[in-house]
C-alpha positions as semicolon CSV with decimal commas, in nm:
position;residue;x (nm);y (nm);z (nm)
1;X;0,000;0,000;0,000
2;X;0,127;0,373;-0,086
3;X;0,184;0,639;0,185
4;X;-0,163;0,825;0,136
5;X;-0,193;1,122;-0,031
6;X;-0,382;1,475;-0,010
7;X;-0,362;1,452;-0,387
8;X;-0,704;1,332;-0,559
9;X;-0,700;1,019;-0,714
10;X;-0,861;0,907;-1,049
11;X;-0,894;0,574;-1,172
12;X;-0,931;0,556;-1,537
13;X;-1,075;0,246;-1,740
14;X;-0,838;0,153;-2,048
15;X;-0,634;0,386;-1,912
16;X;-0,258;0,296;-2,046
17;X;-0,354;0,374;-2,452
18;X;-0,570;0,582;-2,697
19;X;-0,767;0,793;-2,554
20;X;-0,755;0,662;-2,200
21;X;-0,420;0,763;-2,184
22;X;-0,467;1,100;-2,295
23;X;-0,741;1,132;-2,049
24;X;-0,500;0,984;-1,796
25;X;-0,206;1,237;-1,877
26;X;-0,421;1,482;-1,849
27;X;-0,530;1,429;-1,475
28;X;-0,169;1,393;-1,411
29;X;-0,093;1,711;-1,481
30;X;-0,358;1,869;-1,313
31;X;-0,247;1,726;-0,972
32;X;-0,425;1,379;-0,960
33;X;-0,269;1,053;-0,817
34;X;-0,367;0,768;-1,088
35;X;-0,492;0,435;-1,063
36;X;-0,490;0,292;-1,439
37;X;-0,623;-0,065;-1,534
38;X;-0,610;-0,237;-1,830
39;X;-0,674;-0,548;-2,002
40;X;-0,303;-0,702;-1,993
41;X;0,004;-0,573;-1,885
42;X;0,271;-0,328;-2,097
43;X;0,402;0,062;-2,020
44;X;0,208;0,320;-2,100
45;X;0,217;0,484;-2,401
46;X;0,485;0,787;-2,430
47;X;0,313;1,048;-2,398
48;X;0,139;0,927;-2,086
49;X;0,453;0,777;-1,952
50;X;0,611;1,160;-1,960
51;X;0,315;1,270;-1,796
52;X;0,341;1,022;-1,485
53;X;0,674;1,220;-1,468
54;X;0,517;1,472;-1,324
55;X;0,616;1,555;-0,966
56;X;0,462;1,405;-0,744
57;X;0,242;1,151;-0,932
58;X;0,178;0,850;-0,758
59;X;0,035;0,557;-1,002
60;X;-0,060;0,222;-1,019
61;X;-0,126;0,021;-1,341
62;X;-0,393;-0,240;-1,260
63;X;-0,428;-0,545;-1,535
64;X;-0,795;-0,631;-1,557
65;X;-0,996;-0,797;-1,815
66;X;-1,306;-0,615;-1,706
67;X;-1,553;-0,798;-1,940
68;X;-1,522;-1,071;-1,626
69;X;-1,727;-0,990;-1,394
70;X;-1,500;-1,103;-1,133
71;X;-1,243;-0,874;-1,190
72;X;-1,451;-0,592;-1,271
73;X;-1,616;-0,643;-0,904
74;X;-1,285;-0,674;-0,731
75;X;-1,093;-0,354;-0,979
76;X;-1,246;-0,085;-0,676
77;X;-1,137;-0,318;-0,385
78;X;-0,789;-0,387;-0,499
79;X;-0,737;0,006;-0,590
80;X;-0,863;0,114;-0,245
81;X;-0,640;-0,145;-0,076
82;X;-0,321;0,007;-0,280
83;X;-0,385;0,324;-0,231
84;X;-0,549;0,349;0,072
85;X;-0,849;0,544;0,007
86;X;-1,127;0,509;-0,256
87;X;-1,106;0,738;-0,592
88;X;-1,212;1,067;-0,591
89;X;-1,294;1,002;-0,953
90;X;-1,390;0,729;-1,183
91;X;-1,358;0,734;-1,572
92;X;-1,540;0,468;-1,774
93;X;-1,315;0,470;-1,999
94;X;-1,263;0,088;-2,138
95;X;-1,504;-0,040;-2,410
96;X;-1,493;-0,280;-2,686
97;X;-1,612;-0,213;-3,054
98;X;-1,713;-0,445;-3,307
99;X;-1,818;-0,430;-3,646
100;X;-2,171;-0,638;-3,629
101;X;-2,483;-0,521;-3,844
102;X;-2,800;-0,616;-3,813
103;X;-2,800;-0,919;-3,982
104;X;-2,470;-1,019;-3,811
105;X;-2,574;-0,980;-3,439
106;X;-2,688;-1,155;-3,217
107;X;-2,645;-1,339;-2,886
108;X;-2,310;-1,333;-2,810
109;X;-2,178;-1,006;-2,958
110;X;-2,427;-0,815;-2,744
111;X;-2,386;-0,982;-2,478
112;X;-1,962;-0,902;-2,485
113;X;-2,037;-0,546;-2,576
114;X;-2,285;-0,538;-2,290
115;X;-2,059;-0,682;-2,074
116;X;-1,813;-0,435;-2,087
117;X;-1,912;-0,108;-2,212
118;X;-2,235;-0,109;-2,005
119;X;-2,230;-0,337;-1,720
120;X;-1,851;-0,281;-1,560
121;X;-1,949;0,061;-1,594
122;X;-2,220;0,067;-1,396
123;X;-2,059;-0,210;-1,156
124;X;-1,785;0,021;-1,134
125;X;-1,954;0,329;-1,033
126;X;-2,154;0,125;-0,761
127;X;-1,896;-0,030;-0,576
128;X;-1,728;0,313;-0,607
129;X;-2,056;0,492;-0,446
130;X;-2,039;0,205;-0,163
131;X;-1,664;0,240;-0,114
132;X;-1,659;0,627;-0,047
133;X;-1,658;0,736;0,286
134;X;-1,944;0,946;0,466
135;X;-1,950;1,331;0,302
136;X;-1,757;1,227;0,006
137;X;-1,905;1,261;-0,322
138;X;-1,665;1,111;-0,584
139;X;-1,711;1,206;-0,917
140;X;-1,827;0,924;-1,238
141;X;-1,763;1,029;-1,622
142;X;-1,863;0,810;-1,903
143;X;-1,694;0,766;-2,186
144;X;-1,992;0,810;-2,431
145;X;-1,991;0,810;-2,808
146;X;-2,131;1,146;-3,014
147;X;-2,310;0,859;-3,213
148;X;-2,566;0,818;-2,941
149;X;-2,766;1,104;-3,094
150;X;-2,783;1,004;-3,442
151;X;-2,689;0,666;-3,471
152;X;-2,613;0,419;-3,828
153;X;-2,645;0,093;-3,867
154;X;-2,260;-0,014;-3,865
155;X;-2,127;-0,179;-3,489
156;X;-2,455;-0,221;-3,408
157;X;-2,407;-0,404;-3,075
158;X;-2,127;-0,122;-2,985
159;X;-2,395;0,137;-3,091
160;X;-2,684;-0,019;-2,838
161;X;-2,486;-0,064;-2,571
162;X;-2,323;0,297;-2,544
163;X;-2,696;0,425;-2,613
164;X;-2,784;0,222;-2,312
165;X;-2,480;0,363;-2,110
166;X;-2,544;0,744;-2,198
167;X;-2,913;0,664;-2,035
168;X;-2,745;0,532;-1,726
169;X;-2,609;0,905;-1,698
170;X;-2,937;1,082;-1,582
171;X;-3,077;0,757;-1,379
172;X;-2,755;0,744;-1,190
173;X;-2,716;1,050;-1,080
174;X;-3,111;1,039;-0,998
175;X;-3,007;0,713;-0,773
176;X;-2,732;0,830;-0,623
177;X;-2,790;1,199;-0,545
178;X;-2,590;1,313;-0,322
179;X;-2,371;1,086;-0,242
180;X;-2,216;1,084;-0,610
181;X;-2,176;1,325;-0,970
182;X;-2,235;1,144;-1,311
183;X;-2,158;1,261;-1,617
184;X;-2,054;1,160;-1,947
185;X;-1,840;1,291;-2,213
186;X;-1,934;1,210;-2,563
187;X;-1,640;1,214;-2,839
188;X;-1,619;1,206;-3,232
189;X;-1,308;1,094;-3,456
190;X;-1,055;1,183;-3,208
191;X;-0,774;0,930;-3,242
192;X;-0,812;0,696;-3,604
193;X;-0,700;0,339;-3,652
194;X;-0,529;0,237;-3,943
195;X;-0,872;0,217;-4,140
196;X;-0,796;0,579;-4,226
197;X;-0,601;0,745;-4,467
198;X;-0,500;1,118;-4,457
199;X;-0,731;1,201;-4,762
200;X;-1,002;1,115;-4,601
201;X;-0,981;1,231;-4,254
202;X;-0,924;1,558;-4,400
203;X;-1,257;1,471;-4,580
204;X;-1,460;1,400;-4,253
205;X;-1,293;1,688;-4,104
206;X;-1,502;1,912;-4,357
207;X;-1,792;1,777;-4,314
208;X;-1,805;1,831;-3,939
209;X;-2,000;2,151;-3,824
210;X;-1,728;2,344;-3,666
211;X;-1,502;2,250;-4,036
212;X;-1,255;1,979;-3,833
213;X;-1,245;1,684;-3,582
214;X;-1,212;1,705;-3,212
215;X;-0,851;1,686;-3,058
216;X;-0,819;1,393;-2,809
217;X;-0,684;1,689;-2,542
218;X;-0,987;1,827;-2,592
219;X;-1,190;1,598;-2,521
220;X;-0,956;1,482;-2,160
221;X;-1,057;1,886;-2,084
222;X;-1,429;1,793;-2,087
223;X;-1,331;1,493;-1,832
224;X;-1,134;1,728;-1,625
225;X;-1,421;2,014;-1,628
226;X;-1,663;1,781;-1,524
227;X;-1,450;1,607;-1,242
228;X;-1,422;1,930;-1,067
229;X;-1,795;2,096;-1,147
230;X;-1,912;2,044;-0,858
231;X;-2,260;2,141;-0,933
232;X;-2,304;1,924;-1,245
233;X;-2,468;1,603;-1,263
234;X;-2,642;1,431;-1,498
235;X;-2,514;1,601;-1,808
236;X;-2,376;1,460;-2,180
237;X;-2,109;1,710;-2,288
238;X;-2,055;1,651;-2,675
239;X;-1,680;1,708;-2,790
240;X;-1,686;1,590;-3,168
241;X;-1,643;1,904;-3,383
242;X;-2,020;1,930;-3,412
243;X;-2,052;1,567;-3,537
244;X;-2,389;1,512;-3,343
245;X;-2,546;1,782;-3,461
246;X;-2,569;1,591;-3,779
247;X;-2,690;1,226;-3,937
248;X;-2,430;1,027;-4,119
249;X;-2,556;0,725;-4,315
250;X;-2,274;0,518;-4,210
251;X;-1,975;0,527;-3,953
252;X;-1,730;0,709;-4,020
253;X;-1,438;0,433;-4,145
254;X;-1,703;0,404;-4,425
255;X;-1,740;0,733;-4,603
């Protein structure tokens, strides 16, 4: 167990890569202590790893294969017992996202995208709310998707399940009042796989509202606003260049 700290701390889903990690450097260097989990071991990626330079970061990497539910119900435990304390402030970070349609879904691939991009979360945030100590009031940010308000048909069982999750924002913070904030932070095309070429994310770029795609420190600002608004709960902030303000027929990797 670490010494413990007067710094908050944040534990961040998926935390060691992508966008997780920017999300994660990004707390760093605003002054929190970091808890970071992820599916299998490894360093974090560089720019994070600078990041946890920062003085006086204290962090943890925690390997967890959160679509168990054994190990997503034990992730809190184990990260209160290191650290001594529960987190200040949990980002659902971690998801999975497949490439079903319609005609390809079915059993299984909702219940694995279910698994982990809706029920850890809320798993998660409960054992967080139960963990937390009388008068605290740790903060809960989902990692949304800006497709939630005008969904395609392409990863359909990705699509349902972060619809289902950006609903759990507003009935959450109904349940818990008080005694927790939830929020969620919807992103566009922030950080592109190899599906992409430079042709045509400078296509997609134009066709977003504000005329280019959302930065991936951008969106780690909304986390950060909303960790420390105090008087916000139940809220969707929308960092995707404008994205949801319009319908695409397909996902992006396709036009």
């Amino acid at each position: 167990m670490t010494l413990k700290s007067s710094r908050p701390l944040a534990l961040v889903t998926g935390g060691m890569r992508r966008l997780g990690a920017a999300i994660a450097a990004q707390l760093a260097e605003a002054g929190y202590d970091l808890a970071l989990s992820s599916h299998s071991d490894g360093p974090p990626e560089p720019a994070l790893a600078l990041a946890l330079e920062t003085p006086g970061t204290n962090w943890q990497h925690f390997a967890a294969d959160l679509s168990d539910p054994a190990q997503t119900d034990g992730l809190i435990r184990t990260v209160c017992d290191h650290f001594g304390r529960a987190p200040d402030l949990l980002i659902n970070n971690a998801a999975m996202f497949g490439q079903d349609d319609w005609a390809a879904m079915d059993t299984n691939s909702l219940t694995t995208h279910f698994q982990l991009n809706l029920f850890s979360p809320i798993l998660l945030s409960n054992a967080l709310v139960a963990a937390a100590g009388d008068g605290e009031q740790p903060a809960i940010v989902h990692i949304l998707d800006q497709r939630i308000q005008n969904p395609n048909g392409d990863q359909l069982s990705y699509t349902l399940s972060k619809q289902a999750l950006a609903q759990s924002v507003r009935t959450l913070a109904i349940a818990y009042g008080a005694r927790a904030r939830v929020n969620g932070v919807a992103p566009g095309l922030v950080i592109p796989t190899d599906d992409y070429d430079a042709a045509q994310m400078e296509r997609l770029a134009q066709a977003m509202p504000l005329g280019r795609l959302p930065d991936p420190t951008n969106v780690a600002q909304a986390v950060l606003y909303l960790a420390k608004a105090r008087d916000v709960t139940g809220q969707i902030l929308f960092v995707d260049g404008g994205a949801n303000l319009k319908s695409f027929a397909r996902d992006f990797m396709h036009l």
